[in-house]
Backbone as a ProteinNet text record, in pm:
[ID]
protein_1_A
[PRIMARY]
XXXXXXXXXXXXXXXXXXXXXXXXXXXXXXXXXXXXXXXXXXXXXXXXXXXXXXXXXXXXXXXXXXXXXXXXXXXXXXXXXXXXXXXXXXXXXXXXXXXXXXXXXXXXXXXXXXXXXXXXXXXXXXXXXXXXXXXXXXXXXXXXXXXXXXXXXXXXXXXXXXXXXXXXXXXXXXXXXXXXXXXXXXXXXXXXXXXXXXXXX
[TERTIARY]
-1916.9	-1884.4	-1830	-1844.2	-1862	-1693.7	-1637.5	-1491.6	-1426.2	-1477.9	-1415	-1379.5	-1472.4	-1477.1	-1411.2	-1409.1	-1311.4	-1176.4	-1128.8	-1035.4	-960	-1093.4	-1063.7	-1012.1	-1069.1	-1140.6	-963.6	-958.1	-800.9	-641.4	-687.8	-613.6	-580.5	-706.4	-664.4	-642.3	-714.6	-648.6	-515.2	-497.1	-320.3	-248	-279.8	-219.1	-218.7	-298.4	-318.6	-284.4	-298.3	-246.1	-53.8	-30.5	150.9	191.1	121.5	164.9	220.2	92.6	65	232.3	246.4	377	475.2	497.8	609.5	638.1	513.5	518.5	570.5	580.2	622.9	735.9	747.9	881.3	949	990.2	1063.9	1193.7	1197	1331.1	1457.5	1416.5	1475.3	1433.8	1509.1	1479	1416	1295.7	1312.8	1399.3	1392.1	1562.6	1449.1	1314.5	1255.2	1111.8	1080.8	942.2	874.1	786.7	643	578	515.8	418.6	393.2	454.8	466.1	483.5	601.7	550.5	423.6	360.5	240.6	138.6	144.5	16.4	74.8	172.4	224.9	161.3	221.3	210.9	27	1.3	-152	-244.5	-189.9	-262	-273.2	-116.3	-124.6	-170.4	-175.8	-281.8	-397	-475.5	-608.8	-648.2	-569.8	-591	-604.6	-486.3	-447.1	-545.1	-611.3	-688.9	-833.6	-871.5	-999.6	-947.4	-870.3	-820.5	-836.8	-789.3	-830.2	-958.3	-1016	-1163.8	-1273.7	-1207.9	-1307.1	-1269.5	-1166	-1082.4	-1198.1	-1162.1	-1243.9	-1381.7	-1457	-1610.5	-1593.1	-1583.4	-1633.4	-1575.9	-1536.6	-1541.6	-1658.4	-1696.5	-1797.2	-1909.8	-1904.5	-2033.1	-2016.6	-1908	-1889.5	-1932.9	-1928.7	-1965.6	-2149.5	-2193.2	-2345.6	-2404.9	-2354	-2374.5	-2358.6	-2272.6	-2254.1	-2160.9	-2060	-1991.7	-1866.7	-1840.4	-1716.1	-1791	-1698.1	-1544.7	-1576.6	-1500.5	-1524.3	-1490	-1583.4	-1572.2	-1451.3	-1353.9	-1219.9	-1141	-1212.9	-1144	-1115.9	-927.6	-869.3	-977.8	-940.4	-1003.6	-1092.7	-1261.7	-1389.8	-1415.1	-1276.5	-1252	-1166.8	-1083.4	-1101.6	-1076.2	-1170.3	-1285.5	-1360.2	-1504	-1615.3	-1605.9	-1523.4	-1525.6	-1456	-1527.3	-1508.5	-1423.7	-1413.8	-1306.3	-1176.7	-1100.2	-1010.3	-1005.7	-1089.1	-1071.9	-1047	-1059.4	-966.3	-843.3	-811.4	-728.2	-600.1	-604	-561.8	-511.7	-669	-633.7	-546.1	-540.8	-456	-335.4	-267.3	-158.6	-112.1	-175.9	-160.2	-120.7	-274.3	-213.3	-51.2	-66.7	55.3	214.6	176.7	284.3	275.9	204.2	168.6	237.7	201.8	268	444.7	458.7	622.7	658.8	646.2	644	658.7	530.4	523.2	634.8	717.9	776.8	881	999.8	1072.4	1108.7	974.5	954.5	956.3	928	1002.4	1069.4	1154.2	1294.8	1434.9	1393	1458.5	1412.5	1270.1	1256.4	1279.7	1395.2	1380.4	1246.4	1175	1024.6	987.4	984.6	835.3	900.8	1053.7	1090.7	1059.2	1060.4	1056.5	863	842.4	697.6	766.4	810.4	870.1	934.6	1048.7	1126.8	1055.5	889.5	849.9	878.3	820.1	767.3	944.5	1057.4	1184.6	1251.2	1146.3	1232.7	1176.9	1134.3	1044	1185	1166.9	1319	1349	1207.6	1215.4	1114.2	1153.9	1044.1	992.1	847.5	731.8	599.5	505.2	401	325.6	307.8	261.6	326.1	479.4	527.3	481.6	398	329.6	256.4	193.9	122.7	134.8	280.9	355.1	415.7	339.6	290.7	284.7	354.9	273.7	159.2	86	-45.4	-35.8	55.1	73.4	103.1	173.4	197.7	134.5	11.8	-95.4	-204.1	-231.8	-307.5	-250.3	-124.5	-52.2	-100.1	-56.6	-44	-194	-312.1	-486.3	-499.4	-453.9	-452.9	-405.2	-338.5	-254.1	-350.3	-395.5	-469.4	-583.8	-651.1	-805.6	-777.4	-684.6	-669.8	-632.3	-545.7	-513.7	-669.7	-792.7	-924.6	-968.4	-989.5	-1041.3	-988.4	-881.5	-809.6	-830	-820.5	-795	-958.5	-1023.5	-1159.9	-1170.3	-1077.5	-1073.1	-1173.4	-1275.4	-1344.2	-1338.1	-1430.9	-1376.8	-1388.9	-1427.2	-1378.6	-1216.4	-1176	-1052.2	-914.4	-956.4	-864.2	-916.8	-1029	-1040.6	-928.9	-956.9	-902.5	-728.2	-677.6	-558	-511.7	-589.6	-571.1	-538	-669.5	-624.6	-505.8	-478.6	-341.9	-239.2	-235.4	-118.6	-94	-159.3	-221	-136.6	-183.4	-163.2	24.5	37.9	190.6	298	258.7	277	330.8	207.4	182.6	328.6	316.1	461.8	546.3	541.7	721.5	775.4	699.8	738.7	743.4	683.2	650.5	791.8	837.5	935.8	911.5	909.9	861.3	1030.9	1013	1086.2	1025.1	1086.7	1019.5	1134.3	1027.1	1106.2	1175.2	1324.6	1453.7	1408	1343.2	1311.4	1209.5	1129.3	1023.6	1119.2	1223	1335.4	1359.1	1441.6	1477.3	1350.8	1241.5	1103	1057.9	1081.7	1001.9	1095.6	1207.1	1295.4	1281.5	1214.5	1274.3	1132.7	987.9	839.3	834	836	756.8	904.8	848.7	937.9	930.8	1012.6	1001.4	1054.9	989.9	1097.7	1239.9	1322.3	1442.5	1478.2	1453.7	1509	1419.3	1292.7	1269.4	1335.3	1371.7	1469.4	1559.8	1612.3	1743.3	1707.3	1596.9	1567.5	1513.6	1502	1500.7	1619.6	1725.4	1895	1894.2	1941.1	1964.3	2098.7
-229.7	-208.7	-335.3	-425	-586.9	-604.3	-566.6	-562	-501.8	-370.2	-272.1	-293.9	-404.5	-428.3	-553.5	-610	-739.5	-729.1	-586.2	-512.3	-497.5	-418.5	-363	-463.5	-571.9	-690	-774.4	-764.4	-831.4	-789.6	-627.4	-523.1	-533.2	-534.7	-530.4	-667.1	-805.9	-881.3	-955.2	-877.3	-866.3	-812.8	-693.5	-675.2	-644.3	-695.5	-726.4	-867.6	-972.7	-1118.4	-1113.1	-1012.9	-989.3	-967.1	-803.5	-777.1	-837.9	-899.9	-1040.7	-1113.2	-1129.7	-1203.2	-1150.8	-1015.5	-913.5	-912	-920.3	-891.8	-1037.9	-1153	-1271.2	-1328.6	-1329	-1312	-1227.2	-1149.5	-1022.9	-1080.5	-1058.4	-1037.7	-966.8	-842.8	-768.4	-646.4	-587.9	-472.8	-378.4	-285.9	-161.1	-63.7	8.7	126.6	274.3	236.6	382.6	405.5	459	486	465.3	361	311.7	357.1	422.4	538.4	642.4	732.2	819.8	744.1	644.5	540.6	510	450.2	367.4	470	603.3	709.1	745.3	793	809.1	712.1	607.5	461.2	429.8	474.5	407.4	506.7	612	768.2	780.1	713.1	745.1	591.5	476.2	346.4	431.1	443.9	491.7	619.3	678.4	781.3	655.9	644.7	523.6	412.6	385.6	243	287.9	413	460.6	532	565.4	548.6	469	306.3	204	126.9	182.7	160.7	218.9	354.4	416.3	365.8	291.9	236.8	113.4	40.6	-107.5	-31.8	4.3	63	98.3	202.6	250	133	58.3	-77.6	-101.4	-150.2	-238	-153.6	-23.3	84.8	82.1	108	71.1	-51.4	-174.5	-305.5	-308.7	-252.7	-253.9	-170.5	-44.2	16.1	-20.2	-137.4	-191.4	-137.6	-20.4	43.8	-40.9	-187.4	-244	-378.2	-503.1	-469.9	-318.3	-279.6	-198.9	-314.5	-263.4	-325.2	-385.4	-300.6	-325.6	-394.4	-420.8	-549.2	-665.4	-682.8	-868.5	-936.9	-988.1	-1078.8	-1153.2	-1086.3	-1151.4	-1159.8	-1154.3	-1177.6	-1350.1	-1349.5	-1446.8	-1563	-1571.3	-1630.8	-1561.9	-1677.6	-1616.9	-1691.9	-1741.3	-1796.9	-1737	-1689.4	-1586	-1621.5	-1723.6	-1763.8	-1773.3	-1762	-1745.7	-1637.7	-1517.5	-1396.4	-1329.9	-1377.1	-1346.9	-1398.1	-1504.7	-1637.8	-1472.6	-1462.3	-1404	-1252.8	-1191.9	-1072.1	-1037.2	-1100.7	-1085	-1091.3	-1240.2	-1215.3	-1078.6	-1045.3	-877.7	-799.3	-774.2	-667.3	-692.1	-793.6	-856.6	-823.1	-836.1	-788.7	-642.9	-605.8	-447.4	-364.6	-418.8	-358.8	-350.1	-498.9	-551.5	-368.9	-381	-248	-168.2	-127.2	7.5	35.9	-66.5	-89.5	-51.5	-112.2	-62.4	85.2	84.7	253.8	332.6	304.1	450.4	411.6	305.3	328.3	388.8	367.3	453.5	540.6	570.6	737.7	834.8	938.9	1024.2	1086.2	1132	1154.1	1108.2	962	901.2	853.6	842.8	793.1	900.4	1015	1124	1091.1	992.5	960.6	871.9	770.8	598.4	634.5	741.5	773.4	758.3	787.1	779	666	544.7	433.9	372	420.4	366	451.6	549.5	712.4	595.9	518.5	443.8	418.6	466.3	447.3	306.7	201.1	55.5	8.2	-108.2	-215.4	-297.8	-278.9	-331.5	-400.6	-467.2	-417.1	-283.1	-232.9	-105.8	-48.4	-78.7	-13.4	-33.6	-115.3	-199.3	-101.7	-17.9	91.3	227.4	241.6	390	398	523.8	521.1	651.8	752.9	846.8	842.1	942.1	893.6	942.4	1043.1	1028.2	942.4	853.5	723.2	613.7	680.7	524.9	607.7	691.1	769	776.2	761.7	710.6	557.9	462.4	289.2	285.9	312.9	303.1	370	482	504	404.5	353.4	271.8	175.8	77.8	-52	-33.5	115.1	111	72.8	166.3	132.2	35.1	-69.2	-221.3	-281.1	-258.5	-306.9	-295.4	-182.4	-140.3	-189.2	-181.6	-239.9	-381.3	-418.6	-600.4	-649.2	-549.3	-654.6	-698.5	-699.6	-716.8	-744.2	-821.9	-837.1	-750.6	-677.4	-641.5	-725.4	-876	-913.6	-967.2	-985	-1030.6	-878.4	-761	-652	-656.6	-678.8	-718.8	-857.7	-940.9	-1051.5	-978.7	-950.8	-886.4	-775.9	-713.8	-586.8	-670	-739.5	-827	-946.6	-976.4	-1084.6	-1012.5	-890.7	-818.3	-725.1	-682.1	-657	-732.4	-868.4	-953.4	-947.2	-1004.5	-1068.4	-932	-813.1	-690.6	-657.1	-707.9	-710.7	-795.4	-930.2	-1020.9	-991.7	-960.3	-939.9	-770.8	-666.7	-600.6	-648.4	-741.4	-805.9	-792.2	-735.6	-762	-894.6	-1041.8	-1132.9	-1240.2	-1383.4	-1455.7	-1577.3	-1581.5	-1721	-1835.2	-1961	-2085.3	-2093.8	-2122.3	-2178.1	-2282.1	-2434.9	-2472	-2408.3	-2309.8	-2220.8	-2110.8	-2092.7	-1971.3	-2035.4	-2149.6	-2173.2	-2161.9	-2222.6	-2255.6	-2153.4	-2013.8	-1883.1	-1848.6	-1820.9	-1793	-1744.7	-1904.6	-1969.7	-1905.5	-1922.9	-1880	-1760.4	-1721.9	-1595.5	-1487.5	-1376.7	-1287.7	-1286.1	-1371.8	-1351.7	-1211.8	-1190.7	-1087	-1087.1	-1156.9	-1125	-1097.8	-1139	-1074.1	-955	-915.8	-790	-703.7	-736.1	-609.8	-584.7	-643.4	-631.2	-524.9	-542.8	-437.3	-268.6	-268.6	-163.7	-111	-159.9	-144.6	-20.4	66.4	206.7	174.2
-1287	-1145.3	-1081.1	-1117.6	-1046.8	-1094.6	-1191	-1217.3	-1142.9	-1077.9	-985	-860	-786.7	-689.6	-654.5	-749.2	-789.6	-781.3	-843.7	-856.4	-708.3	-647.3	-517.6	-398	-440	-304.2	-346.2	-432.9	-502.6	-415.1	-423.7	-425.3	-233.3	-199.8	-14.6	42.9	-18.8	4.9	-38.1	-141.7	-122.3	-65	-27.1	66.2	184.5	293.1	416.7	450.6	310.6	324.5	323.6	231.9	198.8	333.3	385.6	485.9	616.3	605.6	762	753.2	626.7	621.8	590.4	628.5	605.5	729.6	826.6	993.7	1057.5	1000.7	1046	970.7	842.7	801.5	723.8	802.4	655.2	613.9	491.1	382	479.1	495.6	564.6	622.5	720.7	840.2	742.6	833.2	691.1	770.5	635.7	619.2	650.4	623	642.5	707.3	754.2	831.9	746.8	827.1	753.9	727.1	836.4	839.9	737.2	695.7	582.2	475.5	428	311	308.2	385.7	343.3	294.7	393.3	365.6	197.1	182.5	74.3	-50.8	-14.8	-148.6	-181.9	-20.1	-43.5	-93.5	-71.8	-100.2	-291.4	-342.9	-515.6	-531.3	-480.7	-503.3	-507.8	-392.4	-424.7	-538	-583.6	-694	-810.3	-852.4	-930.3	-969.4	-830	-840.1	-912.3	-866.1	-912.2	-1077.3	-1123.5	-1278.1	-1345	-1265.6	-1340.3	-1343.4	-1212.1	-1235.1	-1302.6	-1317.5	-1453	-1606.2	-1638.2	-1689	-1761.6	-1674.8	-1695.6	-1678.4	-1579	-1626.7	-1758.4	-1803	-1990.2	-2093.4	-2040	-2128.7	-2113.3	-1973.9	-1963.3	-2041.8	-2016.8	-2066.8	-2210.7	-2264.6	-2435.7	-2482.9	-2361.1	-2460.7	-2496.2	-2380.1	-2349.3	-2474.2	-2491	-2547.1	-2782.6	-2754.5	-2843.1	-2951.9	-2901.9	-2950.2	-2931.2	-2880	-2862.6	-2850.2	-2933.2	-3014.7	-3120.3	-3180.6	-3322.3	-3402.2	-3503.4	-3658.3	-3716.6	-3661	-3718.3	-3627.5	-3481.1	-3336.3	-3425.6	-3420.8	-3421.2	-3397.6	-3285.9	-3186.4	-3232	-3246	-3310.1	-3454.5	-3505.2	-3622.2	-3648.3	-3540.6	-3535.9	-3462	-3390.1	-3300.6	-3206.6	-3230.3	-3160.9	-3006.7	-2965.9	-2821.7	-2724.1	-2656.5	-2540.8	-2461.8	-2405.9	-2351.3	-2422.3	-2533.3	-2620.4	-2647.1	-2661.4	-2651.3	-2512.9	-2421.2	-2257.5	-2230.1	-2285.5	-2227.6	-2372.7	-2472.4	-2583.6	-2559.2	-2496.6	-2442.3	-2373.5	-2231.8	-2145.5	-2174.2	-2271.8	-2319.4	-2374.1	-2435.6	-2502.9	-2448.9	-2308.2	-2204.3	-2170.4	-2172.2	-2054.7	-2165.2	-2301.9	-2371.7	-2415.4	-2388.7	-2414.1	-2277.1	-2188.3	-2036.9	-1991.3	-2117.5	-2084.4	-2154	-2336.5	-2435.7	-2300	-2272.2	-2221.7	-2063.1	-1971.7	-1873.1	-1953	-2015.3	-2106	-2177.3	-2193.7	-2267.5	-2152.6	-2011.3	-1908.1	-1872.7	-1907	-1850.5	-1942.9	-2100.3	-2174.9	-2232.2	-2211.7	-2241.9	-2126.8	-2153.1	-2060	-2002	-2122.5	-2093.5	-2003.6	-2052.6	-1947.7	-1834	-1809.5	-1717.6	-1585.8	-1597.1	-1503.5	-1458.6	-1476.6	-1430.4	-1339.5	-1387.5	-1370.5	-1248.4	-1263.5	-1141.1	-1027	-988.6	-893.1	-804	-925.2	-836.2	-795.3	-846.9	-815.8	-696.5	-595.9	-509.2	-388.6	-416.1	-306.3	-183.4	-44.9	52.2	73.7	53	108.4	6.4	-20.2	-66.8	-1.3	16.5	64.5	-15.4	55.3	-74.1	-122.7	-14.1	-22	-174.9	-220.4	-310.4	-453.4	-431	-540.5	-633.9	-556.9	-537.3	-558.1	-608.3	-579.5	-722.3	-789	-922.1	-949	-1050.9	-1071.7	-1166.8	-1100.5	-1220.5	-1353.8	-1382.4	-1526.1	-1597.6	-1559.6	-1563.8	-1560.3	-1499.1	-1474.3	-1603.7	-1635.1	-1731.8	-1878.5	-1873.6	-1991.3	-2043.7	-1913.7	-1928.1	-1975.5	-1910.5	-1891	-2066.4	-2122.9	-2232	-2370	-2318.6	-2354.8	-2405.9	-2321.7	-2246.3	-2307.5	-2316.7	-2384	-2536.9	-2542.8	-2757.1	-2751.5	-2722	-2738.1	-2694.6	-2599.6	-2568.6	-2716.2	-2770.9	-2876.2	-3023.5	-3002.9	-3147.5	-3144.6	-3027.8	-3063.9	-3001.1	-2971.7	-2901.9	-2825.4	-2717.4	-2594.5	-2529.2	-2451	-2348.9	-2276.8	-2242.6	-2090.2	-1930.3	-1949.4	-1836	-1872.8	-1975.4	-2030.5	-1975.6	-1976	-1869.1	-1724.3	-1688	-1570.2	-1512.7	-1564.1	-1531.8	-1512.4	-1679.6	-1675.6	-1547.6	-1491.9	-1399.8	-1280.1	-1235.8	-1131.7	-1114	-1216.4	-1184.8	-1203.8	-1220.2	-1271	-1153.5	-1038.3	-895.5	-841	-816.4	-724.6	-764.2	-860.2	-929.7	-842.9	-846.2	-864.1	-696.7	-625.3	-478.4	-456.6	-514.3	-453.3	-460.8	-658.2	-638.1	-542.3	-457.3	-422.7	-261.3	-286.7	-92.7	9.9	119.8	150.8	270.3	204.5	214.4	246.7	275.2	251	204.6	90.2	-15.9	29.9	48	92.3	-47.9	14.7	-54.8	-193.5	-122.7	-256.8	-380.1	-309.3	-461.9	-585.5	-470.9	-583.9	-624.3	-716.3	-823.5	-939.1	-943.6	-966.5	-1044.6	-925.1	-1000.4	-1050.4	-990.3	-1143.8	-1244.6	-1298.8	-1414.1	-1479.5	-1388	-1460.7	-1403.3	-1277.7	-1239.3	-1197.3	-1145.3	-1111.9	-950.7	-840	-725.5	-678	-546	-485	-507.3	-468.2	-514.7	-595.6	-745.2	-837.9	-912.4	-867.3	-834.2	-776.2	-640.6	-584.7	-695.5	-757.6	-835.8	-951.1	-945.5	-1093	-1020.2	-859.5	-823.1	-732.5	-751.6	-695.4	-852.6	-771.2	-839.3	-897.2
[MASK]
+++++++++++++++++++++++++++++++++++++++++++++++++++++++++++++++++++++++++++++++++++++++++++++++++++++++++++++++++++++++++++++++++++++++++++++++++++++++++++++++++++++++++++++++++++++++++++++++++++++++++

């Protein structure tokens, strides 16, 4: 539970902190009523968010239970330091998520999920959020067998869920990043701007 809420506490102070600065400096005008976006975006977040919180719980309930790592988990095979098995994990998620981002945009299949989070009229943070859940029940499917196959921690997808939240929250922020930080993220992170670019139809 203590992951969930971590999750949660992540989740609104990103975005009530984004927001604050959507309302003092925006990128640009929005093109569409807030109002129905946000009920919209925040309505499949909260489906979504409680997916991934039953998600990370039955980890936590599988580890207690002593049914995880399995026998056959990477990871505590080799090494026993917990902190290298998070710092490791996450990389995973984090290359497992790139895989699976890719895979709805050239599978017709899964893209007719994907299409959702791209029908969005404006980018905000709220859009951060705007997901079909087949799509989030696919990715969470996904995420457990990579927990399971590789041994994953489960504070090591916690950790992963939440920085991947936050990162998630920015680059959809309709924000303005000081001039000297864009070159910077660029080059390491994915700022807003060249986010928008990957949601230009």
């Amino acid at each position: 539970m203590t992951g969930s809420f971590l999750r949660l506490g992540a989740f609104v102070l990103g975005l009530l902190g984004l927001k604050a600065v959507e309302v003092l400096e925006p990128h640009h005008a929005r093109t569409a009523p807030l109002r129905l976006r946000w009920i919209t975006n925040l309505g499949l977040g909260l489906v979504n968010g409680s997916l991934v919180s039953l998600l990370c719980a039955s980890c936590f309930v599988l580890t207690a239970q002593g049914r995880l790592p399995a026998a056959f988990a990477l990871l505590p095979r080799l090494t026993s330091n917990v902190w290298v098995q998070i710092v490791v994990g996450v990389v995973l998620l984090d290359l497992l998520s790139y895989a699976l981002h890719r895979a709805y945009h050239r599978s017709p299949f899964l893209w007719r999920f994907h299409v959702v989070h791209h029908t969005d009229l404006d980018l905000d943070v709220s859009s951060a959020s705007r997901f079909h859940t087949g799509e989030v029940l696919f990715s969470s499917t996904a995420k457990l067998g990579a927990v399971i196959a590789f041994g994953i921690p489960p504070a090591g997808l916690v950790v992963f869920e939440v920085v991947m939240l936050a990162c998630s929250q920015f680059q959809h922020a309709n924000i303005k990043v000081p001039a000297m930080l864009e070159p910077i993220l660029w080059r390491t992170l994915v700022p807003p701007a060249m986010h928008r670019i990957h949601h230009v139809p």
